[in-house]
C-alpha positions in Angstrom: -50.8 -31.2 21.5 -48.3 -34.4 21.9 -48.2 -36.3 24.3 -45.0 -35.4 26.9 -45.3 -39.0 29.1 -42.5 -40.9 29.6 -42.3 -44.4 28.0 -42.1 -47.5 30.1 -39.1 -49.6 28.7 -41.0 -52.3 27.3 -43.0 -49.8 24.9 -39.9 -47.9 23.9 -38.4 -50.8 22.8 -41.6 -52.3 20.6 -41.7 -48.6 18.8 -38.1 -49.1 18.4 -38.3 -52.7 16.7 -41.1 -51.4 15.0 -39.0 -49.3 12.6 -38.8 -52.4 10.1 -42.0 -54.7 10.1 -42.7 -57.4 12.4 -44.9 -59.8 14.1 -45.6 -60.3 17.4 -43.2 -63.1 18.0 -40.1 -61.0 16.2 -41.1 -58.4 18.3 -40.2 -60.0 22.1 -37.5 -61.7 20.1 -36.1 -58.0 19.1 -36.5 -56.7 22.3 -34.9 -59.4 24.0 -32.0 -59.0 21.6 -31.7 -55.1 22.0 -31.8 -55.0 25.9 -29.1 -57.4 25.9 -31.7 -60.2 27.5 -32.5 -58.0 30.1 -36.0 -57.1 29.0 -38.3 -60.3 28.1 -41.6 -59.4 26.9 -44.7 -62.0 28.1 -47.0 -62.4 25.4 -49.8 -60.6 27.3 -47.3 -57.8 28.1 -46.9 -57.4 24.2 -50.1 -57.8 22.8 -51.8 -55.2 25.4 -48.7 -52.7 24.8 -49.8 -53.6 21.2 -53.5 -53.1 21.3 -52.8 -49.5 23.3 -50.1 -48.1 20.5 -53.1 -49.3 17.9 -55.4 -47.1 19.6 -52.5 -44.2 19.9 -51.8 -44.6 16.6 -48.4 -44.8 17.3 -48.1 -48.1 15.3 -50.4 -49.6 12.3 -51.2 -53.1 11.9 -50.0 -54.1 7.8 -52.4 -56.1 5.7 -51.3 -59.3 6.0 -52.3 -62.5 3.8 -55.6 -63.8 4.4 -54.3 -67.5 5.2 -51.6 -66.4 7.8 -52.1 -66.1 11.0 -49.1 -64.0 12.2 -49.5 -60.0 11.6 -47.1 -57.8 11.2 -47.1 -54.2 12.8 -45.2 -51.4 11.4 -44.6 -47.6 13.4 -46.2 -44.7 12.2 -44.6 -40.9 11.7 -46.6 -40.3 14.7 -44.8 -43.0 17.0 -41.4 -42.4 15.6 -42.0 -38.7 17.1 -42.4 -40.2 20.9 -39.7 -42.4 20.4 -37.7 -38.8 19.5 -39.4 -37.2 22.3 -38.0 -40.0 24.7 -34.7 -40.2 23.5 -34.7 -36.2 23.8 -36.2 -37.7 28.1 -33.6 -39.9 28.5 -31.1 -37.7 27.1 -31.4 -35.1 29.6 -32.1 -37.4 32.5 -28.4 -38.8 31.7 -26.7 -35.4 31.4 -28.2 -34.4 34.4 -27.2 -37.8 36.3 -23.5 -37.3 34.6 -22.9 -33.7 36.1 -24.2 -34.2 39.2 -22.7 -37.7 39.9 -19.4 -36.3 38.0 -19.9 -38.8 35.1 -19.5 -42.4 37.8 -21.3 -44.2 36.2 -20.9 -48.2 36.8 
């Protein structure tokens, strides 16, 4: 059975910068840069986020070289279908917003 939870913003956007490989650093970085600066991960934000989508399986750490300290994390089939299952959430929660506000948006 998957998992139907909604995503707080911070993980959806790590699964999202996740599609290409990155470290942690590239990571808050590529979030930062995605939500227009709006969204600025602390490190202890990311790294727990991290460690929880390990557990999930949801993203895999990549075998990095044995005299580098930075490693790189990758998303797995598995995570790419909650990020599809939140887009399909946030989807709905705009249409719905859109026909009841008449499409106002700010």
């Amino acid at each position: 059975m998957s998992e139907n939870i909604a995503l707080t913003e911070a993980v959806y956007y790590i699964l999202l910068s996740l599609y290409e490989p990155m470290h942690g650093y590239g990571i808050m970085q590529k979030v930062e840069q995605m939500s227009k600066e709006r969204v600025r991960l602390a490190a202890g934000t990311l790294y727990g986020a991290i460690s929880t989508l390990l557990e999930k399986g949801w993203i895999r750490a990549l075998p990095g070289e044995s005299n580098s300290r930075k490693k790189e994390y990758l998303i797995t089939e598995k995570g790419k279908e909650a990020v599809e299952r939140e887009v399909i959430r946030l989807r709905e929660l705009v249409e719905n917003g859109e026909r009841i506000t008449g499409g106002k948006g700010i």
